[in-house]
C-alpha positions as CSV (number, residue, x, y, z in Angstrom):
1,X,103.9,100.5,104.3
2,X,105.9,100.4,107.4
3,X,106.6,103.6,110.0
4,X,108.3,103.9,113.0
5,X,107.2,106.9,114.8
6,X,106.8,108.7,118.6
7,X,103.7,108.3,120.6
8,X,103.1,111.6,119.6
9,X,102.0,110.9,115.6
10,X,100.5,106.9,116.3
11,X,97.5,108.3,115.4
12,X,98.7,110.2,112.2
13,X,100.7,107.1,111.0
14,X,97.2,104.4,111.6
15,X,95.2,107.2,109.7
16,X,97.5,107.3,106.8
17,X,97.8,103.3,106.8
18,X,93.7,103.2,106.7
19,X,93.4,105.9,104.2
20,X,96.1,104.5,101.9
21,X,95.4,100.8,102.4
22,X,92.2,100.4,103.9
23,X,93.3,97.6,106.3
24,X,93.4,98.1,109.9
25,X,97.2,99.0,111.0
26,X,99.5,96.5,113.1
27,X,100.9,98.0,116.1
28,X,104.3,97.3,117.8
29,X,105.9,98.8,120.5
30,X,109.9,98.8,119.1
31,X,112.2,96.7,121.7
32,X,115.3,95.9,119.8
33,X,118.0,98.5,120.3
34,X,118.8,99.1,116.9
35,X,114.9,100.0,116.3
36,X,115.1,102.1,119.2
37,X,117.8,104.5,117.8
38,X,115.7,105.1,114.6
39,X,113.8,108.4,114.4
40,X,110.2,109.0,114.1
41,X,108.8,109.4,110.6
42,X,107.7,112.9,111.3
43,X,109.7,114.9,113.6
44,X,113.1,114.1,115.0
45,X,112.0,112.3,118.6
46,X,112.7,108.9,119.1
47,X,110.6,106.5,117.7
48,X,109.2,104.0,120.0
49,X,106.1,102.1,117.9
50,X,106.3,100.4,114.4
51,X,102.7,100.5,112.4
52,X,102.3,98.7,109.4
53,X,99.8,97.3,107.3
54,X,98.8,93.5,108.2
Protein backbone atom coordinates (compact mmCIF):
# COMPACT_ATOMS: atom_id res chain seq x y z
CA UNK A 1 0.00 0.00 0.00
CA UNK A 2 1.39 3.28 -1.08
CA UNK A 3 -0.53 7.01 -0.63
CA UNK A 4 0.48 10.20 -1.42
CA UNK A 5 -1.44 12.67 0.56
CA UNK A 6 -1.50 16.52 2.18
CA UNK A 7 -0.23 17.20 5.61
CA UNK A 8 -3.61 17.44 6.43
CA UNK A 9 -4.59 13.37 6.24
CA UNK A 10 -0.63 11.95 7.30
CA UNK A 11 -2.20 10.81 10.13
CA UNK A 12 -5.28 9.16 8.49
CA UNK A 13 -3.10 7.53 5.73
CA UNK A 14 -0.31 5.96 8.90
CA UNK A 15 -3.55 4.75 10.71
CA UNK A 16 -4.94 2.96 7.80
CA UNK A 17 -1.34 1.50 6.85
CA UNK A 18 -1.20 0.11 10.72
CA UNK A 19 -4.65 -1.02 10.79
CA UNK A 20 -4.45 -2.81 7.46
CA UNK A 21 -0.88 -4.03 7.65
CA UNK A 22 0.23 -3.87 11.07
CA UNK A 23 3.74 -2.53 10.21
CA UNK A 24 4.85 0.85 11.13
CA UNK A 25 4.37 3.20 7.93
CA UNK A 26 7.44 4.78 5.87
CA UNK A 27 7.32 8.37 5.52
CA UNK A 28 8.53 10.59 2.64
CA UNK A 29 8.35 14.06 2.06
CA UNK A 30 7.57 14.02 -2.12
CA UNK A 31 10.56 16.15 -3.91
CA UNK A 32 10.34 15.08 -7.57
CA UNK A 33 8.22 17.36 -9.59
CA UNK A 34 6.18 14.90 -11.14
CA UNK A 35 5.18 13.52 -7.50
CA UNK A 36 4.54 16.90 -6.58
CA UNK A 37 1.68 17.48 -9.13
CA UNK A 38 -0.18 14.32 -7.86
CA UNK A 39 -3.14 14.85 -5.64
CA UNK A 40 -3.70 13.80 -2.19
CA UNK A 41 -5.58 10.51 -1.66
CA UNK A 42 -8.43 12.17 0.01
CA UNK A 43 -9.27 15.47 -0.95
CA UNK A 44 -8.08 17.48 -3.96
CA UNK A 45 -4.86 19.51 -2.27
CA UNK A 46 -1.64 18.82 -3.28
CA UNK A 47 0.01 16.01 -1.98
CA UNK A 48 3.26 16.66 -0.46
CA UNK A 49 4.19 13.11 1.71
CA UNK A 50 4.26 9.49 0.31
CA UNK A 51 3.38 6.69 3.24
CA UNK A 52 3.85 3.25 2.58
CA UNK A 53 4.27 0.19 4.26
CA UNK A 54 8.11 -0.90 4.87
Amino acid sequence: MDLTVCQEHVELAMDMIIDEKEVAPKIELLTDEAQLSTSCEFCQNKAKYSISEE
